[in-house]
MINUKOL-828135 format. One record per residue (C-alpha): residue number from 1; y, x, z. Coordinates in nm, 4 decimals. Layout:
N
 num        y        x        z
 NUM        Y        X        Z
...
! end
This chain:
417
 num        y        x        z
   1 -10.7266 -17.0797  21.9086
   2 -10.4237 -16.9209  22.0860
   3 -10.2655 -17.2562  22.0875
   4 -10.6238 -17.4709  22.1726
   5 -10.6504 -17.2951  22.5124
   6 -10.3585 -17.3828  22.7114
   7 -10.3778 -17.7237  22.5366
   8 -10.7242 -17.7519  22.6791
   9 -10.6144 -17.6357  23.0052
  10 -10.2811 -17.8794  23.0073
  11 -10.4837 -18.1462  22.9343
  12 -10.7779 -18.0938  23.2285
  13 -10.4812 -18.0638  23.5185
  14 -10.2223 -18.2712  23.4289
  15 -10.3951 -18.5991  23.2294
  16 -10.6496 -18.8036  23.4136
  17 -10.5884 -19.0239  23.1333
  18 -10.6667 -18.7684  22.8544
  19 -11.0413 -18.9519  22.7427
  20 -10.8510 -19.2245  22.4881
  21 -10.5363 -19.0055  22.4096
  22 -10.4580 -18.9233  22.0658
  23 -10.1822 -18.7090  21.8883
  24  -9.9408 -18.8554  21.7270
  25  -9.6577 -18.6161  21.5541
  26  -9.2876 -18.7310  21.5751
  27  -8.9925 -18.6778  21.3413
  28  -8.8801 -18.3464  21.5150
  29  -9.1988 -18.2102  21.4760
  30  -9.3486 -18.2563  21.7928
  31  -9.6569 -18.3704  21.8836
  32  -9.6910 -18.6246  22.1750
  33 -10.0255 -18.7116  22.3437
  34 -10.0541 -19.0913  22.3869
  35 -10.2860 -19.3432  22.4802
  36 -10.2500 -19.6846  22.3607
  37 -10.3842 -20.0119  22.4716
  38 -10.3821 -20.3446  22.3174
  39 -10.2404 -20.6561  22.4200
  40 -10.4331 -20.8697  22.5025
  41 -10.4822 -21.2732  22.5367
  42 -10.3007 -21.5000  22.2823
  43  -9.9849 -21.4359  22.4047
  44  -9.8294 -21.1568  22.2567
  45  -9.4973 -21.0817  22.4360
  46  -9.4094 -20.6761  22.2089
  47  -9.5196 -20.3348  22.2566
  48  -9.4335 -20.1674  22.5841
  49  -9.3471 -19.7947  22.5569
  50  -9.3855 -19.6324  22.8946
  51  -9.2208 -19.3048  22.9512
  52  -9.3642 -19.1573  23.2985
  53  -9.1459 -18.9915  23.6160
  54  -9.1203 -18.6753  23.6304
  55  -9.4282 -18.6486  23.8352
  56  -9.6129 -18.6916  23.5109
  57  -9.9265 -18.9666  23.4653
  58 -10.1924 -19.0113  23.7245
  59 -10.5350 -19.1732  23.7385
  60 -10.6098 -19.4760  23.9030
  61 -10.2933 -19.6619  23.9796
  62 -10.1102 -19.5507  23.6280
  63 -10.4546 -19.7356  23.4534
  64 -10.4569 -20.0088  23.6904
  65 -10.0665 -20.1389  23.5762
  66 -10.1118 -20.0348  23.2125
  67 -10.4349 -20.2471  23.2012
  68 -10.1995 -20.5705  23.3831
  69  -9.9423 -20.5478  23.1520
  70 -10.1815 -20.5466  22.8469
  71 -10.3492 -20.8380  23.0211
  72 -10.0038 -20.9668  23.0369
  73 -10.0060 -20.9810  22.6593
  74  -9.8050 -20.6528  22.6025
  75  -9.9403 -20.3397  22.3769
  76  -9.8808 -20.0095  22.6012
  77  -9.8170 -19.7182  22.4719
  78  -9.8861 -19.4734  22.7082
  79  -9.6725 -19.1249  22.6321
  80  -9.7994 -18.8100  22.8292
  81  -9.4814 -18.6161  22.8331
  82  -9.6154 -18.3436  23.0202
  83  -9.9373 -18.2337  22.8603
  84  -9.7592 -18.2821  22.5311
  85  -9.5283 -17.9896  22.6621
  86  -9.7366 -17.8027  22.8780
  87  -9.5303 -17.8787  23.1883
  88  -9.6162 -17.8687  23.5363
  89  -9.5198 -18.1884  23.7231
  90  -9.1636 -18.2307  23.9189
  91  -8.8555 -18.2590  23.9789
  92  -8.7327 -18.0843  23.6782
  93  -8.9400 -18.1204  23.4775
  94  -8.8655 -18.3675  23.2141
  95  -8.5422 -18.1407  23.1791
  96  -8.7753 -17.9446  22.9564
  97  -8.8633 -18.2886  22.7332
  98  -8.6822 -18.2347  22.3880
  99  -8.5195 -18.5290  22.3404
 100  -8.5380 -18.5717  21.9716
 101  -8.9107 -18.6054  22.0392
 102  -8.8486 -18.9098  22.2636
 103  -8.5793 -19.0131  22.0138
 104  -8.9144 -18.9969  21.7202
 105  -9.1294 -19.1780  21.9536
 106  -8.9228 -19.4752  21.9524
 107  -8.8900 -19.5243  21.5984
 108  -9.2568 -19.4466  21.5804
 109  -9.3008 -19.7237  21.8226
 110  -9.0882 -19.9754  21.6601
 111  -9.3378 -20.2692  21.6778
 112  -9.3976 -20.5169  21.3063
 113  -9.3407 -20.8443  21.5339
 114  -9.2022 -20.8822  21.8812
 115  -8.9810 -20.6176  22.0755
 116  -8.9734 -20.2742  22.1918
 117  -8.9705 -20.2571  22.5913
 118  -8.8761 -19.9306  22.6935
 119  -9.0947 -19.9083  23.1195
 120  -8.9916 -19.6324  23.3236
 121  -8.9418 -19.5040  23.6452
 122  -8.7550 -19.2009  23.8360
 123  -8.6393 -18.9339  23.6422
 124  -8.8268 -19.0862  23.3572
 125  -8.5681 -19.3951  23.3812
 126  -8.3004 -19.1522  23.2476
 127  -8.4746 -18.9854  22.9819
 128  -8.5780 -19.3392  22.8350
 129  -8.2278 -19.5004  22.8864
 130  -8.0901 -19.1418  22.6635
 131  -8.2989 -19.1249  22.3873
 132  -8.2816 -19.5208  22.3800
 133  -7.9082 -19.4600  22.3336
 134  -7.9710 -19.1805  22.0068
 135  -8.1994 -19.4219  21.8882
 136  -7.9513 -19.6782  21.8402
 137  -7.6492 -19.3905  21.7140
 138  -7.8707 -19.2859  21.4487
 139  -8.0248 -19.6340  21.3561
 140  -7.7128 -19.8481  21.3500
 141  -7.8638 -20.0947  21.1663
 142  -8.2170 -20.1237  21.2719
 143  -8.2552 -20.4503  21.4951
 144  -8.1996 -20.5025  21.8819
 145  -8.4649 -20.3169  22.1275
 146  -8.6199 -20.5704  22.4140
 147  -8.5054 -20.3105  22.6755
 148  -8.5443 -20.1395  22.9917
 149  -8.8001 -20.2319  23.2226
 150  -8.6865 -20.0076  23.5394
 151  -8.8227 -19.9102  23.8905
 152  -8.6418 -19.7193  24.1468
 153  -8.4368 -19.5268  23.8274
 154  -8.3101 -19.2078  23.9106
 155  -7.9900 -19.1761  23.7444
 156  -7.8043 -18.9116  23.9292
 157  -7.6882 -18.5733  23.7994
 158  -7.8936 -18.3999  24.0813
 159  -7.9995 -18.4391  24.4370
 160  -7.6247 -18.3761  24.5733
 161  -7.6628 -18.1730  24.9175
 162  -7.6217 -18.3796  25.2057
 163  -7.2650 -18.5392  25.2830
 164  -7.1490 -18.4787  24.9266
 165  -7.0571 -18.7302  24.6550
 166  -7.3167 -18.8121  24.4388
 167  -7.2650 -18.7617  24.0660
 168  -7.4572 -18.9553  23.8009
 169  -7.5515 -18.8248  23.4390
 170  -7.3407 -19.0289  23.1715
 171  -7.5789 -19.2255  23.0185
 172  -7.5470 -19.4574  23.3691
 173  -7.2535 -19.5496  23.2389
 174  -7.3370 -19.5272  22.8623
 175  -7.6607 -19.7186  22.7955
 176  -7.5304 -20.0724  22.6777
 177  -7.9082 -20.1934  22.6909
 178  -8.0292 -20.5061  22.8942
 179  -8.2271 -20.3907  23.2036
 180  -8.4493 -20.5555  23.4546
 181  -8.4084 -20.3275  23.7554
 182  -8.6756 -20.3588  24.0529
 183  -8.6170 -20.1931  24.3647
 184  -8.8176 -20.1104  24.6517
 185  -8.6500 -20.2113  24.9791
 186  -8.7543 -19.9142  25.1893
 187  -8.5856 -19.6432  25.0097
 188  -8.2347 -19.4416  25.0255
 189  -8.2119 -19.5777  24.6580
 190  -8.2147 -19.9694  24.8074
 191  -7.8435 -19.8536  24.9488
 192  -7.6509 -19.7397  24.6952
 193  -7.8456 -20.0527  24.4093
 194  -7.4819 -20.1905  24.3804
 195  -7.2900 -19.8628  24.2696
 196  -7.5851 -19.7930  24.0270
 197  -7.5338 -20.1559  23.8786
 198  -7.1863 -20.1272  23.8777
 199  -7.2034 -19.7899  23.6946
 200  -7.4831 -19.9542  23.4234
 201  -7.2246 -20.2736  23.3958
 202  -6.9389 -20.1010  23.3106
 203  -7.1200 -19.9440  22.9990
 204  -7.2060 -20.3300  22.8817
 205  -7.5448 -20.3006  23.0389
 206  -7.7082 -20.6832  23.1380
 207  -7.8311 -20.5587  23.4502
 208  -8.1307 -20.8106  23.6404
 209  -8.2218 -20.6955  24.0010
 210  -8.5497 -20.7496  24.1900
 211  -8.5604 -20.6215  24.5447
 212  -8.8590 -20.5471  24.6361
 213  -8.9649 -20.5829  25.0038
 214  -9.1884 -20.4057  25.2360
 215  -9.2500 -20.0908  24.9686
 216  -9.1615 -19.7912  24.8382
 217  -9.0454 -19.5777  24.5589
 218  -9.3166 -19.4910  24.3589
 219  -9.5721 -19.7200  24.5031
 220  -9.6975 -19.9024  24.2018
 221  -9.8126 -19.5354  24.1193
 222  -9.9627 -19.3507  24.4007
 223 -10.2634 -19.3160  24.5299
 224 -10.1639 -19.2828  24.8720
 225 -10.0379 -19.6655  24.8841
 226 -10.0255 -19.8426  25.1480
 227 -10.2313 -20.1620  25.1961
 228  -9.9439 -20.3832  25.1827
 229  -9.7631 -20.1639  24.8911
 230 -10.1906 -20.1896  24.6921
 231 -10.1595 -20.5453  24.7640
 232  -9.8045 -20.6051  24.6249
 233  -9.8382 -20.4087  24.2827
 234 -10.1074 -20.6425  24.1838
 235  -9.8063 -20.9157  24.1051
 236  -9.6099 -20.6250  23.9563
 237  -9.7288 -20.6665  23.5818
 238  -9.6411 -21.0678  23.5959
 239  -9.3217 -20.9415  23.7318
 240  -9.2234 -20.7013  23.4744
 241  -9.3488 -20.9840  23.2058
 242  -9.1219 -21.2184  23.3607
 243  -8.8421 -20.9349  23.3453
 244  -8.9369 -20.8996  22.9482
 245  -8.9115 -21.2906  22.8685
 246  -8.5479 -21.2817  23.0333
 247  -8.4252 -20.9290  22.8628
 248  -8.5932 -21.0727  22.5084
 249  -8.4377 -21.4004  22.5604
 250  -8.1053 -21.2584  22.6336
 251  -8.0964 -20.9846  22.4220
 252  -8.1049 -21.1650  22.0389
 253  -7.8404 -20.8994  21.8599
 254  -7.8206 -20.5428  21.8482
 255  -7.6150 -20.3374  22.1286
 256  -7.4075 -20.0426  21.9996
 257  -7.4039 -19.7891  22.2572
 258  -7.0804 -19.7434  22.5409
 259  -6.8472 -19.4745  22.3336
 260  -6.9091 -19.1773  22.5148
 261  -6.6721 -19.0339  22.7861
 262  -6.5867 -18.6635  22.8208
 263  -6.7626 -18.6475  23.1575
 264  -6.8919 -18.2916  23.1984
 265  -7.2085 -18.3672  23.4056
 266  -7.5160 -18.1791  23.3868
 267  -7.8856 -18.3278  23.4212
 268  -8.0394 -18.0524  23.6750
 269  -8.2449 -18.0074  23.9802
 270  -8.0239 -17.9817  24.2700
 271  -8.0464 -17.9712  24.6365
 272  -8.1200 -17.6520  24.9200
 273  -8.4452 -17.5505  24.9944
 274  -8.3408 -17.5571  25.4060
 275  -8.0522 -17.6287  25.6086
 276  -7.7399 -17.4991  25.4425
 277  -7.3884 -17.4314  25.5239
 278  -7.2020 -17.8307  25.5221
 279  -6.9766 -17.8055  25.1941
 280  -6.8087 -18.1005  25.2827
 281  -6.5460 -18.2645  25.4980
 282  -6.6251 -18.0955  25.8487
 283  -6.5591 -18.3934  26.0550
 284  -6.7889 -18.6474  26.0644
 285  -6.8230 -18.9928  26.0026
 286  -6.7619 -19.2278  26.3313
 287  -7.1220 -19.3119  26.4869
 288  -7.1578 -19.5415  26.7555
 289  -7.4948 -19.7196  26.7685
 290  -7.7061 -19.8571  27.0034
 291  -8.0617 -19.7493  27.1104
 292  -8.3580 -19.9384  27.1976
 293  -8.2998 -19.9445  27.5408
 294  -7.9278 -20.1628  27.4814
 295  -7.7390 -19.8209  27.5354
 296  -7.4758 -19.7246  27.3219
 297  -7.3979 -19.3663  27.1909
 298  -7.0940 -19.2444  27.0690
 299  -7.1279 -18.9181  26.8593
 300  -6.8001 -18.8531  27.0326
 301  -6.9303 -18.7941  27.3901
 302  -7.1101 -18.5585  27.2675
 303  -6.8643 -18.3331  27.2231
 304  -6.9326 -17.9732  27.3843
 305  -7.2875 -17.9941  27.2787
 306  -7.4923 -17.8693  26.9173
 307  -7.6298 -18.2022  26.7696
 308  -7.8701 -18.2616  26.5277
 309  -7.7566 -18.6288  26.3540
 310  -8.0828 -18.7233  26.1517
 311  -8.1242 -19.0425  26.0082
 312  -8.4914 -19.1637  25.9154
 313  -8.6721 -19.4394  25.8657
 314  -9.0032 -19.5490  25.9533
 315  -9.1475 -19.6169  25.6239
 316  -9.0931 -19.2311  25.5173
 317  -9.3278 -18.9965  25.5527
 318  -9.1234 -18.6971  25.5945
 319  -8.9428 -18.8538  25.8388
 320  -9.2478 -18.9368  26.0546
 321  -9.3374 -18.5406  25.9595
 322  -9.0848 -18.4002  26.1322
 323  -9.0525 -18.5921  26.4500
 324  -9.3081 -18.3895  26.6371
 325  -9.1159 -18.0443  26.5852
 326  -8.7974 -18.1890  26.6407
 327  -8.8930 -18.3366  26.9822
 328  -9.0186 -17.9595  27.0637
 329  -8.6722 -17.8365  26.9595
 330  -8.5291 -18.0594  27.2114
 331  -8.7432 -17.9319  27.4892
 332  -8.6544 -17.6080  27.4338
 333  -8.2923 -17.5842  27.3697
 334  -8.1767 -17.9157  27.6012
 335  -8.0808 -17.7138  27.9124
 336  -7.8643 -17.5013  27.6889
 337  -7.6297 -17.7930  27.5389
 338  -7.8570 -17.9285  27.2224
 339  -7.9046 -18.2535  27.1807
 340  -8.0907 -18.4891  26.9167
 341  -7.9320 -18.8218  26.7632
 342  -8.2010 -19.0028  26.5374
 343  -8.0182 -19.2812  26.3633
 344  -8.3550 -19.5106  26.2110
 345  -8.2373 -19.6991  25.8877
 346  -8.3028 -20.0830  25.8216
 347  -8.6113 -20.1171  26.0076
 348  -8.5831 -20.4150  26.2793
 349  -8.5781 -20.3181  26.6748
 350  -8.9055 -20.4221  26.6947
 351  -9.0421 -20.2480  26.3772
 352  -8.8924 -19.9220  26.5535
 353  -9.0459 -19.9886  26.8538
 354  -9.3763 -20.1047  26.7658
 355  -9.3527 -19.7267  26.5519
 356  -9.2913 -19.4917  26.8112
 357  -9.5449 -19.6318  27.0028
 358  -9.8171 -19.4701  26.7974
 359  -9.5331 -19.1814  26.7268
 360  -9.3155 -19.1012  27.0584
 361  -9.0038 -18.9658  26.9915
 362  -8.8594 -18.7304  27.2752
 363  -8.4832 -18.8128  27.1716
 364  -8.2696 -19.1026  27.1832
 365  -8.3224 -19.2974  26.8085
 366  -8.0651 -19.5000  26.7394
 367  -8.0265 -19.8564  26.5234
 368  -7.8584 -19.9141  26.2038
 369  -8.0886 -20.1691  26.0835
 370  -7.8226 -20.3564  25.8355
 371  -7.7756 -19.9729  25.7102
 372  -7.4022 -19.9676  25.7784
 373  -7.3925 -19.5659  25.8357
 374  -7.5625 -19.5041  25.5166
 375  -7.2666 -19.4605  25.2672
 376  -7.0045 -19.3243  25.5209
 377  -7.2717 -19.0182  25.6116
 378  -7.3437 -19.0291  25.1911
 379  -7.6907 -19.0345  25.3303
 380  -7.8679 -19.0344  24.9669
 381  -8.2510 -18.9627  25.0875
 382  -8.4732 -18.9511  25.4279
 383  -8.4914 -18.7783  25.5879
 384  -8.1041 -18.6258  25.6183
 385  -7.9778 -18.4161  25.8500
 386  -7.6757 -18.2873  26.0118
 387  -7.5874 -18.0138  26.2380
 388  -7.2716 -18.0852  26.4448
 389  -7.1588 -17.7892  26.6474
 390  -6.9660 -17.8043  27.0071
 391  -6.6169 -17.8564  26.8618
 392  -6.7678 -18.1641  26.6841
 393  -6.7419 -18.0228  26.3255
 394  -7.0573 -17.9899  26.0840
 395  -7.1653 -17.6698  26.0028
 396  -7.5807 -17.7292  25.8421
 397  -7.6806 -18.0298  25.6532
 398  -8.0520 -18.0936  25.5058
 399  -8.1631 -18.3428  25.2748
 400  -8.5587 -18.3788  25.3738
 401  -8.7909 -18.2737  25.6324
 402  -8.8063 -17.9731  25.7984
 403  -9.0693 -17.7847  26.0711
 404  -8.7454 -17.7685  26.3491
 405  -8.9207 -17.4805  26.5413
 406  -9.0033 -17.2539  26.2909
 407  -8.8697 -16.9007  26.3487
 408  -8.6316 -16.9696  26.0656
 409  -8.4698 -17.2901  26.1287
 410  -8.4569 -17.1718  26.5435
 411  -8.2496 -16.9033  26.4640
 412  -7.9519 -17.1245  26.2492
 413  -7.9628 -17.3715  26.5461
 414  -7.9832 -17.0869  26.7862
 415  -7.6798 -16.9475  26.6108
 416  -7.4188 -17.2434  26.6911
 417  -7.5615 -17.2274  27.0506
! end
């Protein structure tokens, strides 16, 4: 009874999906909550495992893709991670998953015809692409998997703090798996696609990209979808078919994994809660970008003066969070040398202007619509944010959004003043 309680509980927050789930016990011992539906039509294209993000399963949009993708002739297994472990959703919390128990569910899963397609996304990404790769160590015989089918993977070590290198867990470079990769164009992630490829590559991944315009991370999954993003996820299963077909056509042999590298990462949460002191080079990248008006700005001018550098996009709500206490931050400390920089990231002019017309920003924002500050700043999420005190060094950096006249964000600012 001890152990029927929290399970109870587990299951009534965390799995909107919980009314078909069953148990099924793994090799480790473990046992995982899944739901499974079946393919259907007459073409029958493998079984799809689906490992979740770290923000766990959710209700309607979760259902709404699993039931395309069985229409699309795949069998879904749908694995609730975090009920099976009685974890709260986020950002660490598949860091908790044990996993041999992912390891188990794969060889569970092992379909009698077709292919194994391992469908992921986030944080999940990594945990599939790992236990994919023990799968394969400790069945070096057993035949080829279909797999990855990918969105917006999350494959770094941790959230590095703003204007520091970025590390990524091993298994980037370790996998050896074919992988159909979609990416949402209006994300942080969209900038840095080519280093993640090139990192997947050089452990003998077959790496297939799909940009993915005009949405997201995460938006074949949440609720709070757009129009245009609820529109475009109802091709998504036909995509991720298509994606299938060309990893099960390419992939006809089995894939040792990469040998491993001594590369002494660690898979963990990362990232300040606030602004924090700048750990990295103090002088900052050259900026000299052009606002809406036609005039240009050179970070360099500004010299003599506390500036705030944040660069933001329209698409991001954080971003479009914030804007309202930054502006009041510029009211009040303008007349004693602070000024505001807002650098928006590969939206057009007119996409920026047609914004802040519903949103007025009370700072210059600046144009980088090809994105060409992005990997000189190491600007890995939006919003980011740097603090650049009068003898043009940075002292505070931020990675997300922040309320810029609270008491305790005044008083840092205050502090270079």
């Amino acid at each position: 009874m001890s152990r029927l309680l929290p399970l109870l509980l587990s299951l009534l927050i965390f799995s909107p999906l919980q009314a078909a789930q069953e148990s099924l016990q793994v090799a480790d011992g473990s046992e995982l909550f899944i739901e499974r539906l079946p393919a259907q039509g007459d073409a029958a294209r493998g079984r799809l495992l689906w490992i979740p993000s770290e923000y766990g399963l959710g209700a309607g949009a979760e259902r709404e893709l699993a039931e395309g993708l069985a229409g699309q002739g795949f069998e879904v297994w749908l694995v609730d991670l975090h009920s099976s472990f009685f974890l709260a959703p986020g950002r660490s919390s598949l860091m908790e998953v044990p996993l041999e128990a992912v390891v188990g569910l794969i060889d569970v899963a092992q379909p009698d015809r077709g292919r194994l397609y391992l469908f992921s996304y986030g944080r999940g990404a990594a945990l599939a692409l790992m236990a994919a790769r023990r799968w394969r160590e400790e069945h070096p015989q057993a035949g080829p998997l279909g797999g990855a089918l990918l969105i917006h993977p999350n494959l770094l070590a941790a959230t590095p703090e703003a204007g520091a290198e970025a590390s990524y867990l091993p298994i980037a470079s370790q996998s050896n798996l074919p992988i159909y990769l979609l990416q949402p164009r209006n994300s942080a992630k969209f900038w840095y696609l080519q280093d993640l490829v090139a990192k997947l590559e050089a452990g003998g991944s077959s790496v297939f990209v799909q940009p993915l315009p005009g949405v997201t991370d995460g938006y074949q999954v949440r609720n709070d979808a757009t129009p245009f993003e609820r529109e475009a996820r109802k091709s998504l299963p036909r995509t991720l078919a298509q994606g299938a077909r060309l990893l099960g056509g390419y992939n006809r042999q089995a894939r040792a994994p990469a040998v491993a590298a001594e590369v002494a990462v660690e898979w963990r949460a990362g990232g300040a809660a606030g602004l924090a002191p700048y750990q990295g080079e103090p002088t900052p990248p050259t900026l000299v970008r052009q606002d809406l008006s036609g005039q240009t700005h050179n970070l360099e001018a500004y010299r003599g003066q506390v500036v705030l550098v944040n660069f933001w996009a329209t698409w991001c709500p954080p971003c479009v969070k914030e804007i309202p206490s930054m502006g009041r931050l510029q009211q009040r400390l303008k007349a004693r040398g602070f000024t505001i920089l807002a650098v928006d990231v590969g939206d057009s002019r007119a996409q920026v202007e047609a914004f802040l017309e519903q949103v007025p920003a009370h700072f210059p924002v600046l144009l980088d619509p090809q994105g060409e500050l992005v990997e000189a700043w190491q600007v890995r999420a939006f919003p980011t944010n740097f603090i650049i005190d009068r003898e043009g060094r940075i002292r505070l950096a931020f990675f997300g959004a922040l309320e810029w006249d609270s008491p305790e964000v005044l008083a840092q600012v205050e502090s270079l003043l």
